[in-house]
C-alpha positions as CSV (number, residue, x, y, z in Angstrom):
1,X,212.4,183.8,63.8
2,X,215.7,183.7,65.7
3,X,216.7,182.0,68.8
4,X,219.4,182.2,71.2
5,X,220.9,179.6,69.1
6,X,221.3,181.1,65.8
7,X,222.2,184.4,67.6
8,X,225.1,182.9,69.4
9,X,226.3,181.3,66.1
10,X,226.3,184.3,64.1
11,X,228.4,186.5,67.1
12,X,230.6,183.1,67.8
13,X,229.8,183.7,71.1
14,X,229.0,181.1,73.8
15,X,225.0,180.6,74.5
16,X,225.8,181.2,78.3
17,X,227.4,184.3,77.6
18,X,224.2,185.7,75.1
19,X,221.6,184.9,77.4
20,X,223.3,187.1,80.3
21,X,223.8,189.3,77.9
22,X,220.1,189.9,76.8
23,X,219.4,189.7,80.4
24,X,221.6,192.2,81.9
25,X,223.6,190.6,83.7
26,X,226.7,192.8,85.8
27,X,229.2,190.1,84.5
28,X,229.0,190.7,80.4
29,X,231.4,193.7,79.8
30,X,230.1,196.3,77.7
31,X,231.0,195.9,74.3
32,X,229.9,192.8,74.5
33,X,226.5,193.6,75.5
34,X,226.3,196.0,72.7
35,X,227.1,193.7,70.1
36,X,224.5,191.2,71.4
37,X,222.2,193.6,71.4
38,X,222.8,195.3,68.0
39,X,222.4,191.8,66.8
40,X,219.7,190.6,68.0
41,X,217.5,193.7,67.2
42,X,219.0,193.0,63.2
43,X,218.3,189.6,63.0
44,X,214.9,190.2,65.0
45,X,215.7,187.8,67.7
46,X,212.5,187.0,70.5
47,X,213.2,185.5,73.5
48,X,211.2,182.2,73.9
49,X,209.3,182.5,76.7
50,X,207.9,179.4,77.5
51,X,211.1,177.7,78.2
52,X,211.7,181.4,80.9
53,X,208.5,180.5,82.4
54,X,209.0,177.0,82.8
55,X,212.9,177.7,84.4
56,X,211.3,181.1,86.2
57,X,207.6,178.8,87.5
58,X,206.0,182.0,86.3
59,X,204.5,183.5,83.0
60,X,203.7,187.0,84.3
61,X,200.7,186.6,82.6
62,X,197.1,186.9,84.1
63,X,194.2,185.3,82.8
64,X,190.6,187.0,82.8
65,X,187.8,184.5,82.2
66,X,184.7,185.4,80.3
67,X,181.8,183.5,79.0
68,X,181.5,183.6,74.8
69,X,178.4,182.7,72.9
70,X,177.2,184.0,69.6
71,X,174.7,185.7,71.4
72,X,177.4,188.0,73.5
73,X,179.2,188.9,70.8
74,X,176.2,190.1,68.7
75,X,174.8,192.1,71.9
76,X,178.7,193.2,73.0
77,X,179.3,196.1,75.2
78,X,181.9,198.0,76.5
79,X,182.1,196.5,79.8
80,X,185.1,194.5,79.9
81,X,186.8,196.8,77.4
82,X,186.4,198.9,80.2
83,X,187.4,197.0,82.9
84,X,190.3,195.6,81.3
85,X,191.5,199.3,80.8
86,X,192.0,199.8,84.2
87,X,193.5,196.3,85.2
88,X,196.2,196.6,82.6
89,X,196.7,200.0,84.0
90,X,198.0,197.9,87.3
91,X,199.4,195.3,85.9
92,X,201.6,197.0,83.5
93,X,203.5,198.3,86.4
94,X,204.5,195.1,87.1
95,X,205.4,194.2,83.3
96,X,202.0,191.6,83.5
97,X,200.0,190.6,80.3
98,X,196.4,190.0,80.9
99,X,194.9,187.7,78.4
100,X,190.9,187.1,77.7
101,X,189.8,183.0,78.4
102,X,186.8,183.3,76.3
103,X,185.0,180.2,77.8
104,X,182.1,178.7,75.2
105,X,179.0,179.4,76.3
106,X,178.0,175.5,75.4
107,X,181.6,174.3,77.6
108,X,181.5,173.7,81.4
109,X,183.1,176.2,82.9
110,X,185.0,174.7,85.2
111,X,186.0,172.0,82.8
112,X,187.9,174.7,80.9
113,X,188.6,176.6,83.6
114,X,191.0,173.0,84.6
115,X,192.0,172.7,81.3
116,X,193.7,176.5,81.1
117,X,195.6,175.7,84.5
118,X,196.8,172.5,83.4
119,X,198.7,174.1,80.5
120,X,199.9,176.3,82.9
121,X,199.4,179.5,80.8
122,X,198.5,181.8,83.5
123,X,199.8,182.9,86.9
124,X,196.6,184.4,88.2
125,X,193.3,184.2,87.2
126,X,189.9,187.1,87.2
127,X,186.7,184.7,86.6
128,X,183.5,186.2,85.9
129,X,180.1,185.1,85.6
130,X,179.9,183.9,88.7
131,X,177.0,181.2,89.9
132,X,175.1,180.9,92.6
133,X,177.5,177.6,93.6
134,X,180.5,177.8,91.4
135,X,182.7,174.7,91.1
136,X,185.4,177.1,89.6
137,X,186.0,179.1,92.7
138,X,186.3,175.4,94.9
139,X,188.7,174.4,92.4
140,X,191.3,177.3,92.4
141,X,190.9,177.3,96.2
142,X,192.3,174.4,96.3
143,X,194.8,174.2,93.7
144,X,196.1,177.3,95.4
145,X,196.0,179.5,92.5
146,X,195.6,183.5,93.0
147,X,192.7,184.6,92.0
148,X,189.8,186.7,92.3
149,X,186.2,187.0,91.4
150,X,184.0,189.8,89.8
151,X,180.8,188.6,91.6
152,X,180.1,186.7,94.7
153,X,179.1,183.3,94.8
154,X,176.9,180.8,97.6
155,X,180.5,178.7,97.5
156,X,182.4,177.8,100.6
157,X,185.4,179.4,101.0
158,X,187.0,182.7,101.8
159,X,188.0,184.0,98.6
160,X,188.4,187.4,96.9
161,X,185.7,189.3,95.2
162,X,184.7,192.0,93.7
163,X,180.7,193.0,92.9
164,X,177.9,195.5,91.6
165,X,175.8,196.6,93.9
166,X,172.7,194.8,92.4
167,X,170.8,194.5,95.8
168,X,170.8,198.7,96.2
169,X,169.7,199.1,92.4
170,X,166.8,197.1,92.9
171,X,166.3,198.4,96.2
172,X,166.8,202.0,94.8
173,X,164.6,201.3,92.0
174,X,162.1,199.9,93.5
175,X,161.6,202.9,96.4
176,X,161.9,205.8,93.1
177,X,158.9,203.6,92.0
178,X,156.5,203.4,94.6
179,X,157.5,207.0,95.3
180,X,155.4,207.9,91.9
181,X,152.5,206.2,92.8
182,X,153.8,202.1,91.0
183,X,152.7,199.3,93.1
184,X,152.8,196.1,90.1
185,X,156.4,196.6,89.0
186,X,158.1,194.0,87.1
187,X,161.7,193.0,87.1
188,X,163.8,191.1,84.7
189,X,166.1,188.1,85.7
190,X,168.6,185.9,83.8
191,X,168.0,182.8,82.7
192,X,170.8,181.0,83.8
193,X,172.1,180.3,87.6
194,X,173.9,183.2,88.1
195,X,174.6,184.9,91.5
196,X,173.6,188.2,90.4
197,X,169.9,187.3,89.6
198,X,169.3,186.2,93.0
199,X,170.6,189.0,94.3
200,X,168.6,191.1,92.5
201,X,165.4,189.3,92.9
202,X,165.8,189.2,96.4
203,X,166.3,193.1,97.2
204,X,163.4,193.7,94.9
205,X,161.7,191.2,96.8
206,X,162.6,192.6,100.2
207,X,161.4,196.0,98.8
208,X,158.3,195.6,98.0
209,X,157.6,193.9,101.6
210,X,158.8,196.9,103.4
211,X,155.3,198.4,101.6
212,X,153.0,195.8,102.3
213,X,153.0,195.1,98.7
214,X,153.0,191.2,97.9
215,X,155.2,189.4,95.6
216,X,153.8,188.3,92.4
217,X,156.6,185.7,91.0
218,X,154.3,186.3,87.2
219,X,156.3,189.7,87.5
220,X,159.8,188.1,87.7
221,X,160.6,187.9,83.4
222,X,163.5,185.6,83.2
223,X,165.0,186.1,79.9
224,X,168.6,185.8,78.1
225,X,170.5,188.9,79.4
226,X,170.8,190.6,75.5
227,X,168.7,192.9,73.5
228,X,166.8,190.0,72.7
229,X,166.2,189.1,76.4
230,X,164.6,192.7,76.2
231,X,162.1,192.1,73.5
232,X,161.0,188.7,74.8
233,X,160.6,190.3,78.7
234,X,158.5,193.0,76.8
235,X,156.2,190.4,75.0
236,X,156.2,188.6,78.3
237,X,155.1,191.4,80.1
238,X,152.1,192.5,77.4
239,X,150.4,189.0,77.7
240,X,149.7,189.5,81.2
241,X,146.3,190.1,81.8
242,X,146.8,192.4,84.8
243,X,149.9,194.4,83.0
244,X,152.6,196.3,85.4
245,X,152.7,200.0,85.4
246,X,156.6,199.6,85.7
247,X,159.6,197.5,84.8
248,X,163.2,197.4,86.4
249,X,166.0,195.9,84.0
250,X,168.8,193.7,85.2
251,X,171.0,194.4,82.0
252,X,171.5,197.8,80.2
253,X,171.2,196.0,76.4
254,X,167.7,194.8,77.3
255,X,166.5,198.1,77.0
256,X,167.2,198.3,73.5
257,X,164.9,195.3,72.5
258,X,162.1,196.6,75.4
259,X,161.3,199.1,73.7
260,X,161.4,197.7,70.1
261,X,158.5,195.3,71.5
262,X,156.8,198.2,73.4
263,X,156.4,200.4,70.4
264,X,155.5,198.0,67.8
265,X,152.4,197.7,70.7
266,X,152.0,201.4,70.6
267,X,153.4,201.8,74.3
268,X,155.6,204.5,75.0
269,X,158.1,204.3,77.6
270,X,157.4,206.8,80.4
271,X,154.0,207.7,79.1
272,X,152.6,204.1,79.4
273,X,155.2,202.1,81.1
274,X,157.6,203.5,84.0
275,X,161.0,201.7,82.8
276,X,164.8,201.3,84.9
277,X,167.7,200.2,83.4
278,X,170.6,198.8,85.3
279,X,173.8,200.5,83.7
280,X,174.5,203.7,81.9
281,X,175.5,201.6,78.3
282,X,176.8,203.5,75.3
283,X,174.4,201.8,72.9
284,X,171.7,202.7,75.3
285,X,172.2,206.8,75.7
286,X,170.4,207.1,72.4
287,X,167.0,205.8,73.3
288,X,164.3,208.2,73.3
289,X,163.1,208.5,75.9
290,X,166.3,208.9,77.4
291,X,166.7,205.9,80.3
292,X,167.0,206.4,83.9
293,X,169.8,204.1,84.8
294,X,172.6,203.7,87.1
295,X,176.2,204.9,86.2
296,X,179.6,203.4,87.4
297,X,182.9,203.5,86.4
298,X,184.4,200.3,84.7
299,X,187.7,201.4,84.5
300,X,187.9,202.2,88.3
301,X,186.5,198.7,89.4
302,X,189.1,196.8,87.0
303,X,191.8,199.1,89.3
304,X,190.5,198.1,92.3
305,X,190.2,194.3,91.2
306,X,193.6,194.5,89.5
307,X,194.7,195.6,92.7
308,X,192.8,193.1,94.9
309,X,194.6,190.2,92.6
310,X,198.3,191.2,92.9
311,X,197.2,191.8,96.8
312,X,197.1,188.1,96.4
313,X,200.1,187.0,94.9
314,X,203.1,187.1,97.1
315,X,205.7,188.5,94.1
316,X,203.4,192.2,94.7
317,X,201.7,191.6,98.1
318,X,204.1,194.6,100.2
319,X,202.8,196.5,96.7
320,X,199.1,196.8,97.6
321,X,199.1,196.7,101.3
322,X,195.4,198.7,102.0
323,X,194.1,196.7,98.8
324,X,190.9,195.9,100.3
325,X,188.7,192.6,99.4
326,X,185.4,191.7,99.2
327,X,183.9,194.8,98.1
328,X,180.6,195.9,96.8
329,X,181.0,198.0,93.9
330,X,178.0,201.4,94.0
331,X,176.3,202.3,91.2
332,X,174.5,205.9,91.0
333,X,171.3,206.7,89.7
334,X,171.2,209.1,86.3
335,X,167.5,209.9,86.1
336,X,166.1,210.2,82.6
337,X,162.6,210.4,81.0
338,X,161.7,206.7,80.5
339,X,160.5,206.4,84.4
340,X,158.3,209.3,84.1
341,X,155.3,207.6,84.1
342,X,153.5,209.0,87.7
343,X,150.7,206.6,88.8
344,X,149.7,209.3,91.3
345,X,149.2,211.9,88.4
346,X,146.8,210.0,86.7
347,X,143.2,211.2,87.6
């Protein structure tokens, strides 16, 4: 690979007077520029830009932070495919890189999270995942780093964020329910500590209260948000003694390994078993029944949370001045035949 070095050597002209070249620079006359340029597109010449970012204090780069496990890779999704669509449709605008910071699943988070800001690679950063106290969030806070979340989180400060609106699916669930005649509906939660299962928890919580109909925390399934989270929250579910008549879902692959487990039990969803799922997932449109789910549009919210960073950083601020912040992201319902199942048709 060549350098400024090498380049200058072969032209015999001073370093000073390549770099301004290759930078366009008003001083270099023209011929000059030309030859530089001719030059280095022959002898494949690449800028090195760690030593720019280190003289600039900038990398143009923008970090998105993601969890990685063997298990998300085998049960991978579109999701972030699509969100990153529409963030590097605003940040290429600006001539920004977005790179993925897939964080081990068995890593703390916020020890790599430090560990990718001390090497300094990123300007800004997206994290994801968020729990229900995230050390990560305190941490960029104070190190003053732009950034922005895709979830909310029980930590102190007034940060950017970004969410689903996992409170009105459950909610919305929950009523479509109770509306066919379902009064012991399960739900599924993660495993882990993040924000987003208490959130959805609590609305189906809340839900059922507005109907006089008490909580029964033996409905509550936490499982590993994957197709195999499905299967287990469906095994779960059939060793109950008094089984539900209905299921919500917290993540769209679980459906895939719910009704593995159902129909190796001879259950069919929406003739036995009312069943939600929470997003409209490729991988999931060809379950028969088709799944009543809730749609949204990835590549919208990475827009909006591509636009909510550089709203942050002062280099684009006067660039996104109605970017808002701290938005809840709606989902809308696409009914299908797996919540079918109408307690109040039974005789």
């Amino acid at each position: 690979m060549t350098g400024i070095r090498q380049l200058a050597e072969h032209l015999d002209i001073s370093i000073g007077t390549v770099s301004r070249a290759l930078n366009g620079k008003p001083d270099v006359n023209e011929e000059t520029r030309r030859r530089v340029l001719a030059a280095a597109e022959e002898l494949g010449y690449v800028a090195n830009q760690s030593g720019r970012s280190l003289r600039q204090g900038e990398t143009k780069v923008i970090g998105l932070m993601i969890e990685s496990s063997k298990e998300t890779v085998e049960n991978a999704d579109n999701f972030f495919l699509g969100v990153t669509s529409g963030l590097q449709s605003v940040f290429a605008r600006h001539k920004l890189d977005l790179v993925m910071l897939p964080c081990p699943s068995d890593e703390d988070p916020h020890e790599y999270l430090k560990r990718m800001v001390a090497r300094r690679i990123v300007d800004a950063m997206i994290i994801s995942d968020t729990q229900r106290v995230d050390r990560r969030i305190d941490f960029l806070s104070r190190a003053k780093i732009p950034f922005v979340a895709l979830g909310r989180s029980l930590s102190a400060g007034n940060f950017p964020w970004i969410d689903l609106d996992f409170e009105g699916v459950a909610d919305h669930a929950v009523e479509r329910l109770i509306a066919r005649g379902h009064r012991r509906i399960a739900i599924t939660a993660p495993s882990s500590e993040a924000n987003l299962g208490y959130l959805f928890v609590g609305s189906y919580r809340r839900a059922l209260e507005r109907h006089d109909i008490a909580f029964d925390p033996a409905l509550v399934i936490r499982v590993k948000s994957s197709e195999q989270g499905g299967y287990q929250a469906a095994h779960e579910l059939l060793q109950l003694e008094e089984r539900p008549t209905a299921v919500i879902l917290i993540y769209e692959l679980m459906a895939i390994g719910l009704y593995r487990r159902l129909m190796e039990s001879g259950i069919l969803p929406g003739r036995d078993l009312a069943v939600i799922g929470f997003r409209d997932a490729p991988r999931a449109r060809f379950l028969q029944p088709s799944l009543s789910c809730f749609r949204i549009s990835l590549y919208d919210l990475g827009v909006d949370l591509g636009r909510m960073l550089l709203a942050n950083m002062p280099a684009y601020r006067d660039f996104y001045p109605d970017s808002g912040r701290d938005i809840i992201w709606p989902l809308e319902l696409v009914p299908g035949e797996s919540d079918a199942f109408d307690v109040g048709a039974i005789v």
